[in-house]
C-alpha positions as CSV (number, residue, x, y, z in Angstrom):
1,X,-6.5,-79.6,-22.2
2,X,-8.2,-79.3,-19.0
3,X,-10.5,-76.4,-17.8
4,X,-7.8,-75.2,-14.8
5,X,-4.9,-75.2,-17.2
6,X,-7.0,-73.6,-20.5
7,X,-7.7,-70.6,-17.3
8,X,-4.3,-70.6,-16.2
9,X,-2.8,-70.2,-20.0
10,X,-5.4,-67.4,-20.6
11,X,-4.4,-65.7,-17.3
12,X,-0.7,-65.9,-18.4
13,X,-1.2,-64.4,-21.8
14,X,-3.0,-61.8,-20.7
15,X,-0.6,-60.6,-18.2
16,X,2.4,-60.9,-20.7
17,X,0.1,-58.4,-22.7
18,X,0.2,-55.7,-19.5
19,X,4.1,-56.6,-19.6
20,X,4.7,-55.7,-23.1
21,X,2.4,-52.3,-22.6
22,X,4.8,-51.6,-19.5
23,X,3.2,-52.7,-16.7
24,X,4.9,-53.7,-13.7
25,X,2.7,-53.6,-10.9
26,X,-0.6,-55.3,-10.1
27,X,-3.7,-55.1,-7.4
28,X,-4.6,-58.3,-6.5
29,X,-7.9,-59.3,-4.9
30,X,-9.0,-62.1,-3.2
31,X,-11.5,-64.9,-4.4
32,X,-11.7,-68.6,-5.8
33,X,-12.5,-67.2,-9.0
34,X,-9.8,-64.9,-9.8
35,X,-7.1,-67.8,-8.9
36,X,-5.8,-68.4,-12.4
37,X,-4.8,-64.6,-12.7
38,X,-3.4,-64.5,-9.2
39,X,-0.9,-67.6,-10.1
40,X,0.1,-66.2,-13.6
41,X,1.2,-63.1,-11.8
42,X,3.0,-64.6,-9.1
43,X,4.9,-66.8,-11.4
44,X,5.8,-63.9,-13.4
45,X,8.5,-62.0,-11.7
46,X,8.4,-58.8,-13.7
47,X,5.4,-57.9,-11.2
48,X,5.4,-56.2,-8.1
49,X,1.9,-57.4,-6.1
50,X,-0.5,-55.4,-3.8
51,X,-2.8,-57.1,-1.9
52,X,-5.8,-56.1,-0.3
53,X,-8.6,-58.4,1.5
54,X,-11.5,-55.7,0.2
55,X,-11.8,-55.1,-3.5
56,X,-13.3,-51.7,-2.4
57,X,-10.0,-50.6,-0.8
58,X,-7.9,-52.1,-3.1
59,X,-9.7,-49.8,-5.8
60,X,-8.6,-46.5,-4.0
61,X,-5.3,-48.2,-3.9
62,X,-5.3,-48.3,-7.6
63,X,-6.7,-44.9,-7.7
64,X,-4.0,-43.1,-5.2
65,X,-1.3,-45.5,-7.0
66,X,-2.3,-44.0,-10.5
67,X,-2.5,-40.5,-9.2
68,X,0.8,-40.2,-7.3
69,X,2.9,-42.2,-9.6
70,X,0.8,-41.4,-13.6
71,X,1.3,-45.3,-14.2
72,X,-1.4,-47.6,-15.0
73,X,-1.7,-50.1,-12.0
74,X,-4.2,-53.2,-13.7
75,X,-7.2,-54.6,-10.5
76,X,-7.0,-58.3,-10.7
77,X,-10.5,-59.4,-9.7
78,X,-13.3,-60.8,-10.7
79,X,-16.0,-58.6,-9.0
80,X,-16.3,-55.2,-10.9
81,X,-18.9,-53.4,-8.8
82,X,-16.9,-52.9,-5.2
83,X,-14.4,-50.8,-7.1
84,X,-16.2,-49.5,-10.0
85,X,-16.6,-46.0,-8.3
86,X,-13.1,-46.1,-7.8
87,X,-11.8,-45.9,-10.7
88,X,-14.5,-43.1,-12.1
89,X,-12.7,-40.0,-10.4
C-alpha cells in the first residue's frame, strides 16, 4: 500500500468516527498537508463543508458555530497554533 492511499484510508476512518459520534459539519483549512482529510470529507456526503483561506478565521468560525448552534464542529487542519486561541474561550 502506498504512502497517499495508507493517508487517505486513515483520513476516511477517522472521519467515519466523527460520523458515528454525530457529526455532520466540518472546517476545512487549506494546505498540502491536510489533503488526505480534505478528500475523505468531500467524498463523504454526510458532511456539510466550511471553508476558510485563514486557519485563524476559520477557528472563530468554529467557535461562533459551536456557540450559536451547541454542536461540535471538528477544524480539519494541520497547523494547530493559528487557531489554538480560538478554541480556549
Amino acid at each position: 500500500m502506498s504512502v497517499s492511499a495508507f493517508n487517505r484510508r486513515w483520513a476516511a476512518v477517522i472521519l467515519e468516527a466523527l460520523t458515528r459520534h454525530g457529526v455532520r459539519h466540518v472546517c476545512i483549512a487549506p494546505g498540502s498537508r491536510s489533503t488526505p482529510l480534505t478528500l475523505a470529507a468531500a467524498e463523504n456526503p454526510a458532511f456539510i463543508h466550511h471553508t476558510h483561506f485563514d486557519e485563524r478565521g476559520l477557528g472563530h468560525l468554529a467557535l461562533g458555530w459551536r456557540k450559536s448552534a451547541n454542536s461540535r464542529l471538528p477544524l480539519l487542519s494541520l497547523q494547530v497554533p493559528p487557531w489554538r486561541t480560538s478554541i480556549r474561550r
